[in-house]
N, C-alpha and C positions, 0 to 999 in steps of 0.2 A: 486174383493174383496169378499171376503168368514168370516163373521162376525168379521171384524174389522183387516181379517189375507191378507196382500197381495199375491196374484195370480200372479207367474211368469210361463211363460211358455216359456221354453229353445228349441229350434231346431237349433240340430247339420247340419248343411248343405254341401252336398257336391255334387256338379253339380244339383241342383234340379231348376233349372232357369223353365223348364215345371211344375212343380207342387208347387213349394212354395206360390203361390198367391193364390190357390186356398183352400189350406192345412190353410194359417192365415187367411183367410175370415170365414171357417167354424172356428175355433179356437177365434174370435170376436166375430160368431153369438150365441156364449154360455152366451155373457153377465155376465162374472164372472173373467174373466183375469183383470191384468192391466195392466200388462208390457209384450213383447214379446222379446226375444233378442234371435239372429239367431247368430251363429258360423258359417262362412266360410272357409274350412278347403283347402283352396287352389284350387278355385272349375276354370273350362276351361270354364264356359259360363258366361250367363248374372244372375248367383244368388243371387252376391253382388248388382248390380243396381237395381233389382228390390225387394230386401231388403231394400233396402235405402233410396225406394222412398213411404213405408208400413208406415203407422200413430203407434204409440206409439209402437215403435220400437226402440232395438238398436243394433249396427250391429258392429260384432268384426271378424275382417279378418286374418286370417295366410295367413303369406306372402307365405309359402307351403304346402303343406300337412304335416300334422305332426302325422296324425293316427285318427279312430274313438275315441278310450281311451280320448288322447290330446284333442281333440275338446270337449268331453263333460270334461274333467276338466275346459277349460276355461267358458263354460258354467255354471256349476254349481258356479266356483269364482264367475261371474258377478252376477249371479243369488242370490246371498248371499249378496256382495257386494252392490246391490241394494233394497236391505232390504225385497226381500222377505222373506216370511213364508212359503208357499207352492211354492215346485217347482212340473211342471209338464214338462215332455221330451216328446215330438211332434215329428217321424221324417217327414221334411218339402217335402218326397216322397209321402205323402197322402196314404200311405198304411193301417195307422189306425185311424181310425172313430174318429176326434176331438169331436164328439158328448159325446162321454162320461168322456167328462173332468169335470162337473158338480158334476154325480155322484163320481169319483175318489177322487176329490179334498175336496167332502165332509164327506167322511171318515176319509179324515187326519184331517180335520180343528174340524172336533167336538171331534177328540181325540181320533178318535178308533185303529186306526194303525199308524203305522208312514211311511209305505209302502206300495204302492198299484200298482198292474201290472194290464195293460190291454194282458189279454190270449186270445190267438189263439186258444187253445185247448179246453179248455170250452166250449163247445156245439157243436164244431166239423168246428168250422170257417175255421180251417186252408185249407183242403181239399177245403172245399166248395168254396175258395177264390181262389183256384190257388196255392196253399203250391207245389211244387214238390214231389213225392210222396220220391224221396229220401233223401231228407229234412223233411220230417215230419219222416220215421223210423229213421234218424240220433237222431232227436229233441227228439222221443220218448224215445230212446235206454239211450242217454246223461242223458235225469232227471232222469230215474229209478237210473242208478249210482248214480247220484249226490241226487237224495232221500235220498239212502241208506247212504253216505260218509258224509252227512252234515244233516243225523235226520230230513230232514224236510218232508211236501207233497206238493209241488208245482206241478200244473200241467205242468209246463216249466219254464226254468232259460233264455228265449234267445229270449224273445220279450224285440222289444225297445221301448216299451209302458210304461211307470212310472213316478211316482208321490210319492214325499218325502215330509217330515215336516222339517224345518230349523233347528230343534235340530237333527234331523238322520245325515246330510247333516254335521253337524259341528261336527259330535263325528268320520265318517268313516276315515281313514287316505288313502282316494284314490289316493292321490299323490304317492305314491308308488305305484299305479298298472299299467299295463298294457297299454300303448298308442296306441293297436291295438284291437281289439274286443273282445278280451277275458277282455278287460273292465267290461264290461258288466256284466261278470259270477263274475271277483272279486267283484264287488260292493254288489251283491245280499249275495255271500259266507259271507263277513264283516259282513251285517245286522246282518246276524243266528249268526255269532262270537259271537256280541255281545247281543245276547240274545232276539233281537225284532222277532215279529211275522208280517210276510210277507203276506197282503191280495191279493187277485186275483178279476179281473170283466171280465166276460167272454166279448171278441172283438172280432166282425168283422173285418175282414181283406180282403186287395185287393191284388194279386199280376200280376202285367203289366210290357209292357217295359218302362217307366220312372221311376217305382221303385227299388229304391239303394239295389241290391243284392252283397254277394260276390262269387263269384267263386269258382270250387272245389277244388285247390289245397288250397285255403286259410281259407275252413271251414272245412279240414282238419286240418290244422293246427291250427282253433278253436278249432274242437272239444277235440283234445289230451291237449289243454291249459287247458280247461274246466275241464278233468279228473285231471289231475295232480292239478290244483286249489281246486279241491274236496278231493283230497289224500292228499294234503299238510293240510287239515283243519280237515280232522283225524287224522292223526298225531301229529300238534298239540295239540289236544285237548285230546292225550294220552298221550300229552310231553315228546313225541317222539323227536321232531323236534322243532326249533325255527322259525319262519317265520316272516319277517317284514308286510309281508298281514295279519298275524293273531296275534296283538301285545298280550303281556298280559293284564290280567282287570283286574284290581285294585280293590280293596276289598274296599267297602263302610267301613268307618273308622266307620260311627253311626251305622251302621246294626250291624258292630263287633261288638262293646260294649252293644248293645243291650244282644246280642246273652251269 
């Protein structure tokens, strides 16, 4: 609880049966969460059981795999559903530091952002953790575009370190996007659509073999989703194009009549 606002903290899970326990112990010892709820996205070991055997916890399983996207929309439902206010996305590989769920969570709660990433980039983690080095020119190459295609300055669009306010969370129309990992990149695009300003806190990062990587033929095929996510949202916004990921926004009826 973060003055009076519930603390959820969502981990998308998929085979993390090695690290999940160790990933919600650091994620309790912040003293600030109240509810934890894990998504199992059709995982081959023991992640669900030893999900289900974690204290204030609740534990939502896909009968299959149905995509990283799919898994955090049901996350984010529950997470809503459950009345929190803040949500914060853990993934339950331990790759990023639960320690700074505190500071995250109290940016949004006191009103300053409605979004907040933990960056690999910022200080230069990425590297220093193990980043692949052809993963971090990909990572670097992807924001400069998407800098340029979507006005913003993020130091990276492609950590799955974040933390939302319940009002961001109920205005995105994320059900339309993506049930594969360019999830990820639609969610962030939306925010800017619709006009919020996206904070960053420089994270530590780890990368080992228990943590959830994908493969090159498939961040390939991130990376081309990510550009074209970012051309479809210029275009729009030159109304060029119609895109159900980038609806229109509605003109404040009192701002108008002000005006």
């Amino acid at each position: 609880m973060f003055r009076d606002q519930k603390v959820v903290v969502v981990m998308p899970a998929y085979n993390a049966a090695q690290t999940l326990r160790t990933t919600y112990d650091e994620v309790m010892e912040q003293d600030i969460v109240d509810l934890v709820i894990v998504v199992d996205d059709g995982s081959q070991d023991a992640t669900v059981d030893i999900a289900r055997a974690l204290p204030n916890t609740i534990v939502h399983v896909h009968p299959r795999n149905q995509g990283y996207g799919a898994n955090q929309k049901t996350c984010y439902k529950l997470a809503l559903e459950q009345g929190g206010d803040i949500i914060v996305m853990v993934h339950p590989d331990y790759q990023y530091t639960p320690q700074l769920i505190p500071a995250m969570v109290s940016m949004i709660g006191s009103g300053l952002y409605p979004c907040v990433l933990g960056s690999r980039i910022l200080g230069g983690y990425a590297l220093k953790g193990g980043m692949p080095v052809w993963k971090y020119i990909a990572n670097r190459v992807l924001t400069l575009v998407e800098n340029i295609l979507l006005g913003a300055k993020l130091s990276e669009y492609h950590t799955g370190y974040r933390t939302f306010s319940r009002q961001l969370l109920e205005q995105l129309p994320i059900n339309v996007n993506s049930d594969d990992f360019v999830f990820d990149n639609q969610m962030l695009a939306q925010i800017l659509w619709f006009g919020h300003t996206i904070a960053e806190v420089t994270c530590p990062t780890k990368y080992f073999t228990e943590a959830s990587s994908i493969n090159l033929p498939r961040s390939i095929n991130y990376g081309f989703g990510c550009l074209f996510t970012a051309l479809a949202f210029r275009l729009a916004k030159m109304k060029l194009i119609h895109s159900k990921l980038f609806p229109a926004i509605k003109e404040d009826r009192t701002q108008r009549e002000t005006l």
